[in-house]
C-alpha positions in Angstrom: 0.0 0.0 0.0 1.3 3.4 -1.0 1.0 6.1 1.4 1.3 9.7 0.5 4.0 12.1 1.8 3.1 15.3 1.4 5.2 17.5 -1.0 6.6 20.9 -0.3 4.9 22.0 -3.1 1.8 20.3 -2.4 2.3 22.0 1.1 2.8 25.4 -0.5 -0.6 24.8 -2.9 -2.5 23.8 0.4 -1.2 27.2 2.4 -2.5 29.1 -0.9 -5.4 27.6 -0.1 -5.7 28.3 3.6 -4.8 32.0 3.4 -7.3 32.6 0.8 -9.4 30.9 3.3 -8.3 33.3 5.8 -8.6 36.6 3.9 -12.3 35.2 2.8 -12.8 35.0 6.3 -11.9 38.6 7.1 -13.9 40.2 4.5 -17.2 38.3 5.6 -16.2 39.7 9.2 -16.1 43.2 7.4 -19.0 43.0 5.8 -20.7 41.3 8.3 -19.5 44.0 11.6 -18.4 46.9 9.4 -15.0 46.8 10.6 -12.1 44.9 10.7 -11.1 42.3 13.4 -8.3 43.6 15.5 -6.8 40.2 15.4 -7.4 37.1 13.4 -9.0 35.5 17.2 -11.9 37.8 16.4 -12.5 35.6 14.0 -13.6 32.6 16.5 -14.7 34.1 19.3 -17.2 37.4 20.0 -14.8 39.7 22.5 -17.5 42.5 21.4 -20.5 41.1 22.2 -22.2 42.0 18.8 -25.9 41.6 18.3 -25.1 40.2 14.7 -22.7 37.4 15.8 -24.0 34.1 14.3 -20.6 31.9 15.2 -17.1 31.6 14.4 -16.0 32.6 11.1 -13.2 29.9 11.8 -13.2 27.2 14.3 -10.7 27.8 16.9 -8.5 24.7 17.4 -6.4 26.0 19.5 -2.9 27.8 19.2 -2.6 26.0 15.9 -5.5 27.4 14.3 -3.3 30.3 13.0 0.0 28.7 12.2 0.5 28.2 8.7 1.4 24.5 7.1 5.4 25.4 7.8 4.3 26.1 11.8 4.7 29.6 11.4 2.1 32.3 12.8 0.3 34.0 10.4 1.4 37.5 10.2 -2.1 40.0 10.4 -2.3 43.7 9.7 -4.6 46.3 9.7 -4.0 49.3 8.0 -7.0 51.9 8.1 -9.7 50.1 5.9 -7.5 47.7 4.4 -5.4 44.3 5.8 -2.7 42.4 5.1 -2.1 38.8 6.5 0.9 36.4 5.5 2.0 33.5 5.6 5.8 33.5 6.5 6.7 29.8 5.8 5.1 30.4 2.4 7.1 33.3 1.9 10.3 31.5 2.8 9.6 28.9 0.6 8.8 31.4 -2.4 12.3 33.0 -1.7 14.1 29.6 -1.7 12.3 27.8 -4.4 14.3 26.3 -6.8 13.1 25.0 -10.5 13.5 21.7 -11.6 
């Protein structure tokens, strides 16, 4: 029986996947609260007590839930009305990716 090792590549595609997750995430808290969360746990939890929270926007699994597939935390900025959030493993590997 084969079993499958996961790829750094395939591990790069799957943290693609997860931050666009992530930034999905954030806009539906935006348009959901009118504002940005202060930090990506807004997302799980209601520290405001809003009349309009209807549950998590991402489970919480613990300190994990924002690591990125490399074990890195995910790096989450707020800049007026706009954000940033990266992944730093995925931008290591980007900066040492070699073709072949």
């Amino acid at each position: 029986m084969d079993s499958f090792i996961p790829t750094l590549s395939s591990t790069a595609r799957g943290e693609e996947q997860r931050l666009h997750f992530l930034r999905i995430s954030i806009a539906l808290y935006l348009e959901t609260f009118g504002r940005l969360p202060e930090k990506l746990e807004d997302l799980c939890f209601d520290h405001h007590k809003h009349p309009k929270w209807d549950g998590a926007f991402i489970d919480w699994k613990g300190k994990e839930t924002f690591r990125d597939l490399f074990g890195m935390p995910y790096l989450f900025e707020v800049r007026g009305a706009t954000f940033m959030v990266t992944s730093p493993g995925l931008e290591s590997w980007k900066k040492n990716e070699k073709p072949g």
